[in-house]
N, C-alpha and C positions, 0 to 999 in steps of 0.2 A: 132471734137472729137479726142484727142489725146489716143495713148495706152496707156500711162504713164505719168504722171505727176509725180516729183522728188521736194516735198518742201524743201528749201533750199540748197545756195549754197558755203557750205562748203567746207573745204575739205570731208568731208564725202559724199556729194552730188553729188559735182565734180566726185569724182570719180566713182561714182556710175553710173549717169549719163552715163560715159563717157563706161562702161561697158557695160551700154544697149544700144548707139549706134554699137554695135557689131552685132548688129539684125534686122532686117527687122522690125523694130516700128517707129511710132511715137514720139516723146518726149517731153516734154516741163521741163526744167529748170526755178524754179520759186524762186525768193529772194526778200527778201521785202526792202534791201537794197539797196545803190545805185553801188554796186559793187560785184562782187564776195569775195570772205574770209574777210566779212567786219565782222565777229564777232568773235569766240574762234579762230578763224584760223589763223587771223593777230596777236594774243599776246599770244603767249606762249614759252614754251623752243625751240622748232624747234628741238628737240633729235628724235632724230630711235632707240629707245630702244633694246638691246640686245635683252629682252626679260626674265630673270633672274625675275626678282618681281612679277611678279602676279602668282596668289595661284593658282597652278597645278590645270588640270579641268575644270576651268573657260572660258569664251569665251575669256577673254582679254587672256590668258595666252597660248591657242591654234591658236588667232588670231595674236598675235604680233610674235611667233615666227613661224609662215605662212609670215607676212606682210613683215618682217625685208629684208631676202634677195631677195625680189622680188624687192628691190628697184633700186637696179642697172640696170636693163633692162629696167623699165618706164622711170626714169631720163634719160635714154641713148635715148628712142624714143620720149620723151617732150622738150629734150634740158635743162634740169635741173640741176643747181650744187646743186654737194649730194658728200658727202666726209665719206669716213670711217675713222674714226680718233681713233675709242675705248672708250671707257667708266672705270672708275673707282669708288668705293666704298668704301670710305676712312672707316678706324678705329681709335681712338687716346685712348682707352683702351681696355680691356679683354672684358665687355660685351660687347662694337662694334663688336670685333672680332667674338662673337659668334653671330650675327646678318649678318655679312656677308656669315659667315660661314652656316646659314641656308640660304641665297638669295644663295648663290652656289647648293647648295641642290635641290632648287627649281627647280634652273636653268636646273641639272641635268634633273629631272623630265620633264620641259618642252622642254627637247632637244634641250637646247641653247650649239653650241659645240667652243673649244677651252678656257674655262673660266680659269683662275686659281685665287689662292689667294697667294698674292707677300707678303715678308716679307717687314720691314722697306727700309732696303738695295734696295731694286727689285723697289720698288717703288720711292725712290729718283732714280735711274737709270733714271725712265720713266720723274717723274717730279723733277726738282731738286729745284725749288721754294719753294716744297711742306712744311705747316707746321712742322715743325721741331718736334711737338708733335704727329705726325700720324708714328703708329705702324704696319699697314698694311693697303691691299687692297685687294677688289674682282676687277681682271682685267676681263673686258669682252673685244676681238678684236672687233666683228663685230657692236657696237654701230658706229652710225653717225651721220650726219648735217645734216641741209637743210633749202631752206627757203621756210614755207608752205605754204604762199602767191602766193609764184613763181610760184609752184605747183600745188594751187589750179586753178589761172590762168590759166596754160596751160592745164590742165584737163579741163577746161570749154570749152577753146581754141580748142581741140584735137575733146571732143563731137561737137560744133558747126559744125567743120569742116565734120565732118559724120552725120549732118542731127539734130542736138537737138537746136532746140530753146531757146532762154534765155530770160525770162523774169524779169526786175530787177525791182526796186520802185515797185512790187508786195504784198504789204503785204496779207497774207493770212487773211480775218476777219470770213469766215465760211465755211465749207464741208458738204454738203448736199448730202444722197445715194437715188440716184433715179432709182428705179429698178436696174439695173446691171451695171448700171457707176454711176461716182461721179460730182458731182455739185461744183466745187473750187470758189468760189467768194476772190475775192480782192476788193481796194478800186478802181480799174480800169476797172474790165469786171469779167464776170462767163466764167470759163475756164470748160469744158468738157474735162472728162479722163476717161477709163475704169479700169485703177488703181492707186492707190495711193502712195507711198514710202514716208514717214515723216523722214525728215535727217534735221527737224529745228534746231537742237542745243539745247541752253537754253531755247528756247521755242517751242519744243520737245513734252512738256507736255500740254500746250493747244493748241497745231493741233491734239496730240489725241481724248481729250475732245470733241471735235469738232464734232467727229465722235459716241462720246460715249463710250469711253473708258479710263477709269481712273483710269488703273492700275499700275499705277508708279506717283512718284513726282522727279521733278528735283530740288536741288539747288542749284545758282550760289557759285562759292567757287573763291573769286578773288585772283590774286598774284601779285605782283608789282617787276618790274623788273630796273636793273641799265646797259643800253648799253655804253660802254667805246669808245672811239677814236680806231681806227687801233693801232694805238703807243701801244697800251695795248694787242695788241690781241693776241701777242706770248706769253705771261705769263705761259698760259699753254695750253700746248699740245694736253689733251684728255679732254673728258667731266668728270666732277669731283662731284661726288656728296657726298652727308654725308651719313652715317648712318641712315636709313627711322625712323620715327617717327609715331605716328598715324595719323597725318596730312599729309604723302605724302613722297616723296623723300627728302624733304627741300631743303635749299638751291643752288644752283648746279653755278658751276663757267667753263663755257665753252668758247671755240672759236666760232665766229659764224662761217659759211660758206664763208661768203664775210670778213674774216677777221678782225671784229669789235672781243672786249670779250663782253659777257653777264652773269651779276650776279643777283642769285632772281631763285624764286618766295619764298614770304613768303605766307601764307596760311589762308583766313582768309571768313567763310561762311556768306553770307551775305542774305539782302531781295530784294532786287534790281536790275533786272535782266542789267538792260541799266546802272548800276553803275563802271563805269572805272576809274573812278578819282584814283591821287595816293597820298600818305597821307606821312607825314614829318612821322609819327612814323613810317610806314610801309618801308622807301627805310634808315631811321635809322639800323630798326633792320637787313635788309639784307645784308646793310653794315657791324655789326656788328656781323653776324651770320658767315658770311663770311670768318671773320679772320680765323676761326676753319681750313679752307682749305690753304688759301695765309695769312698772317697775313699783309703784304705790295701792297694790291689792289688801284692802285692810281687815287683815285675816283675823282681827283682832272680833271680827263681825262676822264670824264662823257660827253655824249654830247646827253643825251635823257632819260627820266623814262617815262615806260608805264605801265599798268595792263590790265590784262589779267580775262576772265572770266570762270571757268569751269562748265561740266555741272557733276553737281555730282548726280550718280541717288539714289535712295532709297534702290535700290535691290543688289548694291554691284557689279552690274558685267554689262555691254553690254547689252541692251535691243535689239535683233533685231527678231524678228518674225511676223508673219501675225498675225494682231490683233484678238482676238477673239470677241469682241466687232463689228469687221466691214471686211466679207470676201471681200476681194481683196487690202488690206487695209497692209501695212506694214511699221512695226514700224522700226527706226535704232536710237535708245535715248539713252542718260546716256553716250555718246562716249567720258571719260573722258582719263586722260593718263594710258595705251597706246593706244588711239585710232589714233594720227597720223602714230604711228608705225605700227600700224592694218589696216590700212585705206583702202591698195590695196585686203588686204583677206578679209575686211570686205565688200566691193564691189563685188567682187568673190562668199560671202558666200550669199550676198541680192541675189544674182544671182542664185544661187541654189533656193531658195524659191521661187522665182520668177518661177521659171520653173516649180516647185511642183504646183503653184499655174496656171498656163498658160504653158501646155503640146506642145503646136503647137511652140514653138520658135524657127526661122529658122537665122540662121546665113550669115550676109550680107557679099556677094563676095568681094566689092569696099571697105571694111573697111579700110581707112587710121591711122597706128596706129604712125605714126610720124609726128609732127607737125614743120612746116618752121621753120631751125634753125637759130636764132638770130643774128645780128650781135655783139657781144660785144666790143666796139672799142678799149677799150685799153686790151683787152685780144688778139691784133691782134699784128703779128710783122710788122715791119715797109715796107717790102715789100705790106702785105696783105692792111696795113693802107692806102699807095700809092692808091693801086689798089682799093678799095673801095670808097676813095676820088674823082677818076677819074671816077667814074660810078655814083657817088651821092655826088656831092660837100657837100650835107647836115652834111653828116658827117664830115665833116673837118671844124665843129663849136661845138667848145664845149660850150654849154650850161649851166652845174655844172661842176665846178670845181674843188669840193671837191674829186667827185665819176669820175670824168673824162667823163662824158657824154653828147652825142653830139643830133647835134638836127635830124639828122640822125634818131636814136634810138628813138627818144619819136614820131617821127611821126611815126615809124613802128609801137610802142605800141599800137598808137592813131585807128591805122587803120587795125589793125586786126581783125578776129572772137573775140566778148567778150574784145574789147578794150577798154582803158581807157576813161572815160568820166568825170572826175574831176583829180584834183593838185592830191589827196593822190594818184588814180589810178593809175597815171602815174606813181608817187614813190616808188610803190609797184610794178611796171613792172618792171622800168630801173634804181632808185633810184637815179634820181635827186632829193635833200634833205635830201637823207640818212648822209650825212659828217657832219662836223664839224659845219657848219654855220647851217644845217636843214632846207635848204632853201630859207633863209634871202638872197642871192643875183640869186640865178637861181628861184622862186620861182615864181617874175612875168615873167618873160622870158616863163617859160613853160605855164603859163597862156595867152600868146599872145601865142603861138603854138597850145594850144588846141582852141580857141577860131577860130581862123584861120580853122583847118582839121576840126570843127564841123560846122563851117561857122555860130558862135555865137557871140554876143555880149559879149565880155572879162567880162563887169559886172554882167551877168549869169554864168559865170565861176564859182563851189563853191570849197571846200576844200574837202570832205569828204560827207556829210549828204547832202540832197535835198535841206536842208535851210542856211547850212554852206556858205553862200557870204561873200566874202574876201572883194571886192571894193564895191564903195558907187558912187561914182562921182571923176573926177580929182579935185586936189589939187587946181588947179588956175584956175578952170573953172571960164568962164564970165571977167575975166582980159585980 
C-alpha cells in the first residue's frame, strides 16, 4: 500500500512527485509510457513565460508568475540548463500596439516586474534582424529557456533518488475506491494507494471519469514545430513572439537553450489525442507566418519537424483541486501554457491541498534536493577533458558527432535513477541524434551501448514506444 500514487509523468507529475518525496511517504510514479516526458512535455516551446498573459486572477496567472523565478534555484539543484534571455511582443501596427499595451497592463496586475514597451528604434537595438515592419514591443527581462525533457528527467531522477518509485509501461485502465484507499489497475498489476493525484495530461479527463467525476473535458490542440541547425541559432536573441490572437501566442521564433532556433507552433484542435503527425500545410504556414517576425528564416537549415499536443481544458484556466466526486482524490488537468512556467508552484500549490487533505505530514530529515551533476564533455575545458579521460577512458569516445557526445555520457544516462531504456531516451538525456544527421550515423552505435548496460539483445532495443523495433535480423545473415 503506497501513500500516494502520482498518475503520470510529466512535467507536471515530475515535479509533483518530486515535492512529495520531501515527506516521510510512500510514492509511487506511474506513466503508461515507456519513458518519462513522453507526451506534452517533449513537444512544445520550452518558454518560462514572464508571466504578462494570462487574465489577472486566474490560476495560470498567480501560478506562472510564483513558478517563473523559482526556476533558477531548481535548475541549479537538478543540473539543468535554463537561461534567461527575455522575451518580446512584437507590434507591426497601431491595434498591435494596443494589445501589447494591454499584456503590459496585465503584466502589471500580475506583478510581472521590470517589463517595458520599446519603441521601433529600442527594439532594433535588441534585435537588428527584426522585420523592418515592427513598430514596437512589449520587452519582458525575466522570460527564459529550457529543455523540459531535461527537466522532467531529472525531477523523476531527484524523486527516485528520495524514495519514489517509477513505474513506466503502466497504463492506467481502472481506479476503483475501496473504503479509504484506492484500487489502480493497469494492464500489469492492481497498485494500492491511499491517495491519488491525476497529472495524466491529455488524458487527464479519463483518469477522472474513472473515479466518477466529469467535470471538465480536455482537448488535444496540436502545433507543429520547425527546429533549425545551430548555424541558425544566433538569428535572434530573445524569444519573439507576435501579437496573441484567440488561438494563443502564435507563432514564436526563439533560440533554444542547446543553441538550435525553434519556429512554430501553429494552432490547430483536434480529435485524436495520440495524433502527432505533422502536415505540409501546417510547417507551410509557420513558415509563412513567420516572416511577420525575420522575413529571411533559412529554413533551408531545418534539420527536424515535430508537433506537439496541448491539453486545452473547457474551463479556461488550471484544473487543480480535490475532486468532489472522489475524497482523497486530486485533480491537476487542463495544464496548458503557462503550465511549464507554473510547473514548480503548481507542485507547491498540489502540496498545500495535499496537506488540507492529510494534516499529519512530517517532512523528511535525509531529503537530497541535488541530483549527481552531469558530466558534459564538451562543456569541459581541455584540462578537465584530460582528467575525466584518465578516470573513464569511456569518455574519450565520442559516439555522435554532430552534439559531440561520448559514450561516457549515454552509459551514465543508461544507468541512473529513471534511466534511459530506449534510442529516443537516451536522446532526450544526452542528445545523441539531436544534430544534423538525427542519428543516421551514432544511432546504432548507441543501440549496441544500451543493449550492452541492459544486458539485451540489440534486436529488443526499440526507438521510442514498446513496439517501436528499429532491427529485424542482420543484413547477410546465413552467408
Amino acid at each position: 500500500m503506497y501513500d500516494v500514487a502520482v498518475i503520470g509523468a510529466g512535467i507536471i507529475g515530475s515535479f509533483v512527485a518530486r515535492e512529495l518525496s520531501k515527506y516521510d511517504l510512500d510514492i509511487v510514479l506511474i506513466e503508461k509510457d515507456t519513458d518519462i516526458a513522453n507526451g506534452t512535455t517533449k513537444a512544445n516551446s520550452a518558454i518560462i513565460h514572464a508571466g504578462y498573459d494570462a487574465v489577472p486572477g486566474t490560476l495560470k496567472a498567480r501560478l506562472n508568475a510564483l513558478g517563473n523565478p523559482m526556476y533558477d534555484s531548481v535548475c541549479k539543484e537538478l543540473d539543468v540548463h535554463f537561461k534567461r534571455i527575455g522575451s518580446m511582443v512584437i507590434a507591426t501596427n497601431q491595434e498591435e500596439i494596443k494589445k501589447i499595451k494591454n499584456l503590459y497592463e496585465r503584466g502589471l496586475k500580475n506583478g510581472i516586474p521590470n517589463m517595458e514597451i520599446l519603441d521601433a528604434e529600442k527594439v532594433r537595438q535588441k534585435e537588428a534582424g527584426i522585420n523592418e515592419d515592427v513598430i514596437g514591443a512589449l520587452y519582458a527581462p525575466t522570460a527564459g529557456i529550457i529543455c523540459p525533457w531535461e527537466l522532467a528527467v531529472a525531477l523523476a531522477e531527484n524523486a527516485a533518488d528520495n524514495g519514489v518509485e517509477i513505474k513506466l509501461e503502466s497504463q492506467v485502465t481502472d481506479i476503483e475506491k475501496v473504503e479509504n484507499n484506492y484500487h489502480i489497475y493497469t494492464e500489469k498489476e492492481k497498485i494500492k494507494a491511499k491517495y491519488v493525484i491525476n497529472c495524466g495530461g491529455l488524458y487527464s479527463e479519463e483518469i477522472s471519469k474513472m473515479v466518477g467525476d466529469k467535470s471538465f473535458k480536455i482537448t488535444p490542440r496540436r502545433g507543429e514545430y520547425n527546429i533549425l541547425d545551430k548555424n541558425a541559432g544566433n538569428i535572434v536573441k530573445h524569444v519573439i513572439f507576435q501579437a496573441p490572437t484567440e488561438y494563443g501566442k502564435g507563432v514564436i521564433v526563439t533560440p533554444t537553450v542547446h543553441g538550435n532556433l525553434l519556429v512554430g507552433p501553429n494552432a490547430e484542435d483536434i480529435d485524436d489525442k495520440g495524433n502527432t503527425k505533422t502536415t505540409r500545410e501546417g510547417i507551410e504556414l509557420i513558415r509563412e507566418v513567420s516572416k511577420k517576425t525575420i522575413k529571411r528564416i533559412p529554413f533551408n537549415l531545418t534539420i527536424t519537424s515535430f508537433s506537439g499536443l496541448r491539453a486545452k481544458p473547457d474551463t479556461g484556466d488550471f484544473i487543480i483541486e480535490e475532486s468532489k466526486a472522489a475524497k482523497g482524490f486530486i485533480n491537476v488537468a487542463g495544464i496548458e501554457s503557462p503550465g511549464l512556467s507554473a510547473a514548480p508552484a503548481i507542485a507547491e500549490y498540489v502540496i498545500d491541498i495535499f496537506k488540507g487533505i492529510n494534516c499529519h505530514l512530517k517532512g523528511k530529515r535525509d531529503f537530497k534536493p541535488n541530483r549527481r551533476p552531469l558530466i558534459r564533455f564538451m562543456e569541459l575545458s581541455n584540462e578537465e577533458k584530460s582528467r575525466v579521460i584518465n578516470e573513464d577512458p569511456r569518455y574519450g569516445r565520442i559516439i555522435c558527432r554532430c552534439e559531440g557526445i561520448t559514450e561516457g555520457e549515454i552509459v551514465d544516462a543508461i544507468n541512473r535513477n529513471a534511466g534511459a531504456r530506449t534510442l529516443d531516451a537516451v536522446k532526450r538525456r544526452v542528445r545523441p541524434g539531436m544534430g544534423r544527421c538525427q542519428g543516421g550515423f551514432c544511432g546504432p552505435r548507441v543501440m549496441e551501448i544500451l543493449a550492452r548496460e541492459l544486458g539485451k539483445d540489440i534486436n529488443d532495443i526499440v526507438k521510442d514506444g514498446s513496439q517501436s523495433y528499429i532491427l529485424v535480423d542482420e543484413t547477410k545473415s546465413g552467408l
